[in-house]
C-alpha positions as CSV (number, residue, x, y, z in Angstrom):
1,X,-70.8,68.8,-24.8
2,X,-71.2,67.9,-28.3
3,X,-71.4,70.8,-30.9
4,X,-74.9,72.1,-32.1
5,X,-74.8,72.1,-36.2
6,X,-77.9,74.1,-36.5
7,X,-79.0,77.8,-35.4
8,X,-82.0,78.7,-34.2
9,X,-84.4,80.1,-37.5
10,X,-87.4,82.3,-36.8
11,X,-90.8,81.1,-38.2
12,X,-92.8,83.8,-39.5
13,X,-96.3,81.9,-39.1
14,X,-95.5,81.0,-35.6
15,X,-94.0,83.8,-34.9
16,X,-91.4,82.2,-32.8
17,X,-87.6,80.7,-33.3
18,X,-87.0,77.3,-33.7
19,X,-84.3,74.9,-33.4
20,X,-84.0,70.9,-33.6
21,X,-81.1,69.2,-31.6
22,X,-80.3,65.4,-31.5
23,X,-78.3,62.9,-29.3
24,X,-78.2,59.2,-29.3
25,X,-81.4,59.2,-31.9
26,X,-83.7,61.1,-29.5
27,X,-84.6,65.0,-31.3
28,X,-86.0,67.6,-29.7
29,X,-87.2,71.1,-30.6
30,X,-86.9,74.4,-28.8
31,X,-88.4,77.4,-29.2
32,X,-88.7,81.2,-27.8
33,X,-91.2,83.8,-29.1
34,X,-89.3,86.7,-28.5
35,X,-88.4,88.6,-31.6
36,X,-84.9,89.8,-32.6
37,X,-81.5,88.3,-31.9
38,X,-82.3,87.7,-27.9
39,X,-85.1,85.4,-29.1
40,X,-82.4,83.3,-31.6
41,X,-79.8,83.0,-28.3
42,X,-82.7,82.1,-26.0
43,X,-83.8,79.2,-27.9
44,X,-80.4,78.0,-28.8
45,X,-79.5,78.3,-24.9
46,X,-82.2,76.1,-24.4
47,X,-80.7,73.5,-27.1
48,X,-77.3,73.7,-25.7
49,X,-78.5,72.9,-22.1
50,X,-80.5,70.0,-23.4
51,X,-77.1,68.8,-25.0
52,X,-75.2,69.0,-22.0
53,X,-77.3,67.1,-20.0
54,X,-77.7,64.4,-22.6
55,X,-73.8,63.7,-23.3
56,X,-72.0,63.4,-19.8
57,X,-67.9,63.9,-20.3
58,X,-65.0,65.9,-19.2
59,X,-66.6,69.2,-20.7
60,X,-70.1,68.3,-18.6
61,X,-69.8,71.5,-15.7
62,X,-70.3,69.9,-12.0
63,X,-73.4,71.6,-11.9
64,X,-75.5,69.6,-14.4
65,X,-73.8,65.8,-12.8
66,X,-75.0,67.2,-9.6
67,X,-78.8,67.5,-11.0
68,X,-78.3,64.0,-12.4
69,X,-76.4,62.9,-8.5
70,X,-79.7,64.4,-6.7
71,X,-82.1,62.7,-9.1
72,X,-80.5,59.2,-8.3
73,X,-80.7,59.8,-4.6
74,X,-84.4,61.0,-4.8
75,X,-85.3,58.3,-6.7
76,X,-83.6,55.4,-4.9
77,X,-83.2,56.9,-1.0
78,X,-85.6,57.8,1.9
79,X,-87.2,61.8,1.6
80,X,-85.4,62.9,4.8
81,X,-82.0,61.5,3.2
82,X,-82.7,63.4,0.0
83,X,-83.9,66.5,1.7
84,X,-80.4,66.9,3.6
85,X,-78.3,65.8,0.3
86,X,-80.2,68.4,-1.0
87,X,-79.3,71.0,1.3
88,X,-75.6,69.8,1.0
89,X,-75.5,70.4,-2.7
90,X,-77.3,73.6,-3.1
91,X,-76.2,75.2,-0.1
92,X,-72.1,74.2,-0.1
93,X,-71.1,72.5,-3.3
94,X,-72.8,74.1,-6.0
95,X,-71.6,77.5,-4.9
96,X,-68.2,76.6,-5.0
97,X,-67.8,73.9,-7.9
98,X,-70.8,73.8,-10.1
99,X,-69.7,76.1,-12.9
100,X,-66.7,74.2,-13.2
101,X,-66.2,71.6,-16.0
102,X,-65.9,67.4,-14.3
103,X,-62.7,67.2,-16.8
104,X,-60.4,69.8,-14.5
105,X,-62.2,69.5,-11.2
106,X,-59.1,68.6,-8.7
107,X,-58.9,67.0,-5.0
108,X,-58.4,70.9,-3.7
109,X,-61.6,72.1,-5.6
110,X,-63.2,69.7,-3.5
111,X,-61.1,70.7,-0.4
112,X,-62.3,74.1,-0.9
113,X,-65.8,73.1,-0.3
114,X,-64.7,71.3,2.7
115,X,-63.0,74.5,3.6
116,X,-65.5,76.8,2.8
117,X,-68.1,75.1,5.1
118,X,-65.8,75.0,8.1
119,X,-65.1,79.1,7.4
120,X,-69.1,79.1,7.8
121,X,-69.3,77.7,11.5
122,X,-70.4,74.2,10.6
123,X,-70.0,71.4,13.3
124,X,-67.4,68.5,12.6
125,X,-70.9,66.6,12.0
126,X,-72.0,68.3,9.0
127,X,-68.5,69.0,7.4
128,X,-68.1,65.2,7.8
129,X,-71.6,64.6,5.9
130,X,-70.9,67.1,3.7
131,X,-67.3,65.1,3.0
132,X,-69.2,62.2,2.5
133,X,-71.7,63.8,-0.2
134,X,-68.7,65.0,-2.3
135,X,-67.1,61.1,-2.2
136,X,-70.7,59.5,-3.1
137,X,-71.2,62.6,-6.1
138,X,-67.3,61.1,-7.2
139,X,-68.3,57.8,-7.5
140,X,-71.6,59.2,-9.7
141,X,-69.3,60.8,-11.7
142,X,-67.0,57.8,-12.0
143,X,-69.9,55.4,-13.0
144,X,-70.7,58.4,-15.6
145,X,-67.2,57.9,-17.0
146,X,-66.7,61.7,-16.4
147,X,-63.7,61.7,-14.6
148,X,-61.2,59.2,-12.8
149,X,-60.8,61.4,-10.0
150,X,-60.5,59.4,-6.7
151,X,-60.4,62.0,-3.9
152,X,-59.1,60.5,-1.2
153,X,-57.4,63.1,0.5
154,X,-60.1,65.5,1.5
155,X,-60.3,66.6,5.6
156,X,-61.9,67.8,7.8
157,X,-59.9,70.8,9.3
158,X,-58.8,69.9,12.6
159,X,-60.5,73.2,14.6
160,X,-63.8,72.2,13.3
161,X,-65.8,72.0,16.5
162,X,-68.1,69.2,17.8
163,X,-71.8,69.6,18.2
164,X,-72.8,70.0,21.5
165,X,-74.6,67.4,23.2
166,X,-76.7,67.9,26.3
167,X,-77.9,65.3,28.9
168,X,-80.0,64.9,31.5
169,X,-78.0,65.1,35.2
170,X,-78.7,62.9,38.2
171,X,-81.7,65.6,39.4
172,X,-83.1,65.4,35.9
173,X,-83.1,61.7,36.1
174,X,-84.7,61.6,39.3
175,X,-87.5,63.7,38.6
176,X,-87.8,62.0,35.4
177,X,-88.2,58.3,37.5
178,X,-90.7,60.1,40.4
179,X,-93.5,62.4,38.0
180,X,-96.1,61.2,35.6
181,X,-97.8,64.7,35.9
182,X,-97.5,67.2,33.3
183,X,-100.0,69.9,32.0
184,X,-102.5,70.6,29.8
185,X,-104.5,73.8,29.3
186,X,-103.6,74.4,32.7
187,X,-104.7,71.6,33.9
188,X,-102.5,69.1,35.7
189,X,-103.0,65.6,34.4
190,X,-100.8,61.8,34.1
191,X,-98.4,61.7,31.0
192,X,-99.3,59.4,28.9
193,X,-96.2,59.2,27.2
194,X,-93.8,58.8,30.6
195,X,-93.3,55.4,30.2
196,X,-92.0,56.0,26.8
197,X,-89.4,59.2,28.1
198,X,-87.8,56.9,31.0
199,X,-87.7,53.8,28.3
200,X,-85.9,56.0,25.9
201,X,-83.0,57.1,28.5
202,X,-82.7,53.4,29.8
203,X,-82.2,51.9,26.9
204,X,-80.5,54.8,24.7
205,X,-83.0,53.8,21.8
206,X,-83.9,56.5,19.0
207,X,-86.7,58.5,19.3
208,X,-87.8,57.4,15.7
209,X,-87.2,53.6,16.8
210,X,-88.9,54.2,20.1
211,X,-91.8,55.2,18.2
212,X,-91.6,52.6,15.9
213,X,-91.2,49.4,18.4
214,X,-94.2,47.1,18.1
215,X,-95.4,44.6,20.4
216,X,-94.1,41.8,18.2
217,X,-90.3,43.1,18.8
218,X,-90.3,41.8,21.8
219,X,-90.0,38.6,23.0
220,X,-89.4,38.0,26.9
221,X,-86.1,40.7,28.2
222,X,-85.4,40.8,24.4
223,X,-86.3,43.8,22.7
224,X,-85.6,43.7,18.2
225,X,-85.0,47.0,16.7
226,X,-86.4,46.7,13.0
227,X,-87.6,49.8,11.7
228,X,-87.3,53.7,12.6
229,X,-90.3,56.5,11.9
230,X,-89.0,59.4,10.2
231,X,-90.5,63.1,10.8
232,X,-92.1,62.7,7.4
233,X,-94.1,59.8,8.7
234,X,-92.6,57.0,6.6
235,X,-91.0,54.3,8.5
236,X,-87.7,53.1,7.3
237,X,-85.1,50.2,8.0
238,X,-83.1,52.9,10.3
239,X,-80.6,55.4,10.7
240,X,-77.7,53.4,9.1
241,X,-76.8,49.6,8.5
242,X,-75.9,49.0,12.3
243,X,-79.4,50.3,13.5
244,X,-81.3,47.0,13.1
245,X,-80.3,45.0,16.1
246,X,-81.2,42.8,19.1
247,X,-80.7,43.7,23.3
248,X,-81.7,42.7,26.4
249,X,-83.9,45.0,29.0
250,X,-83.7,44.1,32.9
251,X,-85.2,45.6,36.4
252,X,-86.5,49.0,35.6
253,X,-86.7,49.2,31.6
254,X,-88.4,45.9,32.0
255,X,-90.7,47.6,34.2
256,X,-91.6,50.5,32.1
257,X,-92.7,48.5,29.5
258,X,-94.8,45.9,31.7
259,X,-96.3,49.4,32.9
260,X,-97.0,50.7,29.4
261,X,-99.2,47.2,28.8
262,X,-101.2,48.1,31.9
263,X,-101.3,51.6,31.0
264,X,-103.0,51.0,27.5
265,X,-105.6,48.2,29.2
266,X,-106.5,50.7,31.1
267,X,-107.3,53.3,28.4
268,X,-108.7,50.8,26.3
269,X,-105.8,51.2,23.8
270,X,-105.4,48.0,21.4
271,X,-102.1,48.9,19.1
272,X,-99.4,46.9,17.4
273,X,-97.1,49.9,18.5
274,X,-95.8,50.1,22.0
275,X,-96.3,53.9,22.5
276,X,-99.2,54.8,20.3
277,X,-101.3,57.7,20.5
278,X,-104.7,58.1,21.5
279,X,-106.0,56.5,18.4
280,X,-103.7,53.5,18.5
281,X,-101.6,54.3,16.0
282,X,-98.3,55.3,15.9
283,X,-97.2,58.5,17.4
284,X,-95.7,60.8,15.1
285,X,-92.5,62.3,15.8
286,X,-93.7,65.9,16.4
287,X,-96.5,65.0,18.5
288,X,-93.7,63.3,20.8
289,X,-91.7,66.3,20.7
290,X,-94.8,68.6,21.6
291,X,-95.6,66.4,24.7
292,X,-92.2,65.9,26.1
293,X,-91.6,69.5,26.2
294,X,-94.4,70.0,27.6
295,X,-93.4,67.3,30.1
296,X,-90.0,68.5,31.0
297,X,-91.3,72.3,31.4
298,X,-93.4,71.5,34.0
299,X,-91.4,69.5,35.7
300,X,-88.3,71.7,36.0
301,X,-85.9,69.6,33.4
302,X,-83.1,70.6,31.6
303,X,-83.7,72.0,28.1
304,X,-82.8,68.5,26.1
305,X,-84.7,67.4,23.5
306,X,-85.9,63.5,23.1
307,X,-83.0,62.4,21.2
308,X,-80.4,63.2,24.2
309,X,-82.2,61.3,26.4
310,X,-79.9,58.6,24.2
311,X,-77.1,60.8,25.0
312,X,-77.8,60.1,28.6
313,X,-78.0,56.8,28.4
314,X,-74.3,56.5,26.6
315,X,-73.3,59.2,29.4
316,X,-75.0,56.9,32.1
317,X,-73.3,54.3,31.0
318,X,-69.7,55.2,31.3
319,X,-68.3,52.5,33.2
320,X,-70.1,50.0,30.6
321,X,-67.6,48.5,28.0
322,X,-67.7,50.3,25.0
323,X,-68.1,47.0,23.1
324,X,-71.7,46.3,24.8
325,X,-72.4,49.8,24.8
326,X,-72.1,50.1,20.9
327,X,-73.7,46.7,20.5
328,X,-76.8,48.1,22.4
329,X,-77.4,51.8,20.4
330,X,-76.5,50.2,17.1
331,X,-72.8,51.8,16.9
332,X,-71.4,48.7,15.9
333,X,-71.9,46.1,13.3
334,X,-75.2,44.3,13.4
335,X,-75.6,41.0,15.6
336,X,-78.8,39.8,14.8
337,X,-82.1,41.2,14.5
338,X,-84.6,37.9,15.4
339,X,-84.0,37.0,18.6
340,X,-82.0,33.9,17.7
341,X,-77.8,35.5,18.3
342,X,-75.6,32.4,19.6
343,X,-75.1,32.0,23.5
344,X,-71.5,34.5,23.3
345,X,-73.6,37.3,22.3
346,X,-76.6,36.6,24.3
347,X,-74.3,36.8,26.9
348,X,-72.4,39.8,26.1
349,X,-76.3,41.1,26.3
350,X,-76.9,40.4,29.4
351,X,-74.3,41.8,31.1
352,X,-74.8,45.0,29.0
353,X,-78.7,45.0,30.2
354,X,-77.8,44.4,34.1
355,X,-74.7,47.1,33.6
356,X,-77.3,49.7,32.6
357,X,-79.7,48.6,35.0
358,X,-77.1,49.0,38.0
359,X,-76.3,52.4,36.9
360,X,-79.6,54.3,36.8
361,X,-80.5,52.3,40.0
362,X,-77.3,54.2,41.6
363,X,-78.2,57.4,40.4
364,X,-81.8,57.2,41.3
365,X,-81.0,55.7,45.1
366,X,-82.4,52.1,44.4
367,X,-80.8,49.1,44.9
């Protein structure tokens, strides 16, 4: 931080103290209105702070880069990315390295968060996001010319557990596949979203990119994932650079969705969206959520929640190659996301689309 030259002076006519500071041509005044000597520190406080945050070096402490780290990410990222790097920074790195100074931050001061989280209970998961926080706030800092610290060496300690991940079983499946019925207000009445429930687990899609599937995205047995709704309500490009992507549905995913088109004729629904709500448009997240656990109470199913009906799918598919299999959830690079992938991939699609087909069919008793 660079020096202040001034001290705070006490304006009798005011009745206040006052003090000007300056970097890079841009002045500023402070001021504090309580009397005496606690008034003077207050106000220069207030100048030093301004200071610090102005001139980014070696002296800067980690807490005021990781204000300025946050602020990028709000302003250039998606609110329910901000939201969790905001978490990660309040909740696990500021307690451990903000009040130290960028110039003598080391690779163990970051292992300590690391360390510090896993001491806390956190899943492998979050310690990995959390890993991945510190490396992004580095490279901030970096572009800051605070520090050439490149951290390269932080883990993840090897007892750090995995997050559980429940699916539906065979029973769960079956009643899934044989009841539309669920309740409302203690009445027993059709589920409008079922269709949308048995798509999800055939095809392993996100719940946010389930909701988000438009009419338009498909053309024929091909089905182009281009966007995902967040539970904010804002519909983004997905959950990571793989996400946009292009499958094949056969037999009985195929079938939902030709039901879902009778189903909204029916109710008079006219939407872009292929599982909107009542209204035709899209259906938030929550309400989804609210239905199918209203949906699986009734009907006796597992407590899983809409997003492992994806982990079903990946658990359904066991015997499918984990090539196709990553190529269909978006685990793996992205092919192509309008329909027009060359013949090899096309291919590699519909094998993956007639695997899965086969193996809910075996569960379920078809052939």
């Amino acid at each position: 931080m660079a020096e202040r030259k001034s001290e705070a002076v006490w304006i009798e006519n005011r009745k206040r103290w006052q003090i000007n500071a300056q970097s890079d041509g841009e002045r500023r005044t402070f001021v504090c209105a309580t009397p005496g000597r606690k008034g003077k520190i207050a106000a220069e406080k207030k100048a030093d702070k301004w200071l610090e945050e102005k001139l980014v070096g070696e002296n800067t402490k980690c807490e005021v880069l990781l204000d300025k780290y946050f602020n990028h990410v709000k302003a250039t990222t998606t609110k329910a990315n901000w939201r969790q790097i905001d978490n990660y920074v309040r909740n696990h790195i500021k307690p451990v390295i903000g009040r130290k100074k960028i110039g003598r931050l080391t690779e163990n001061d970051l292992q300590d968060v690391i360390d510090q989280a896993y001491s806390s209970g956190l899943a492998k998961k979050t310690l990995s996001n959390i890993r991945a926080c510190l490396m992004a706030f580095m490279k901030f800092c970096r572009r800051s010319n605070a520090t050439k610290l490149h951290p390269e060496g932080i883990v993840i300690p090897n007892g750090a557990k995995r997050s559980s991940k429940s699916i539906a079983d065979p029973d769960d499946l079956k009643v899934l596949f044989s009841s539309d019925q669920t309740t409302w207000r203690s009445t027993i009445r059709f589920d409008r979203y079922i269709h949308a429930y048995r798509f999800a687990a055939l095809t392993g899609i996100r719940p946010g990119e389930l909701l988000g599937l438009k009419w338009s995205d498909i053309d024929g047995e091909k089905i182009s994932i281009r966007r995902a709704l967040n539970d904010d309500d804002e519909f983004t490009v997905g959950k990571n650079e793989n996400a946009q992507r292009t499958f094949v549905v056969k037999g009985l995913a195929k079938s939902e969705l030709d039901q879902q088109h009778m189903q909204l004729l029916r109710d008079g629904i006219l939407s872009e969206f292929v599982f909107p709500d009542k209204h035709a448009e899209f259906t938030k997240q929550h309400t989804f959520r609210r239905f199918w656990n209203r949906y699986r109470s009734y009907n006796n199913i597992s407590g899983i929640t809409p997003y492992e009906l994806r982990h079903t799918f990946v658990s359904v598919n066991d015997e499918m190659p984990e090539g196709l299999k990553k190529k269909v959830i978006g685990h793996s690079p992205n092919m192509d996301t309008e329909g027009t992938y060359g013949h090899a991939i096309a291919g590699d699609m519909e094998r993956a689309a007639q695997y899965s087909d086969n193996a809910f069919r075996r569960i379920l008793g078809e052939k």
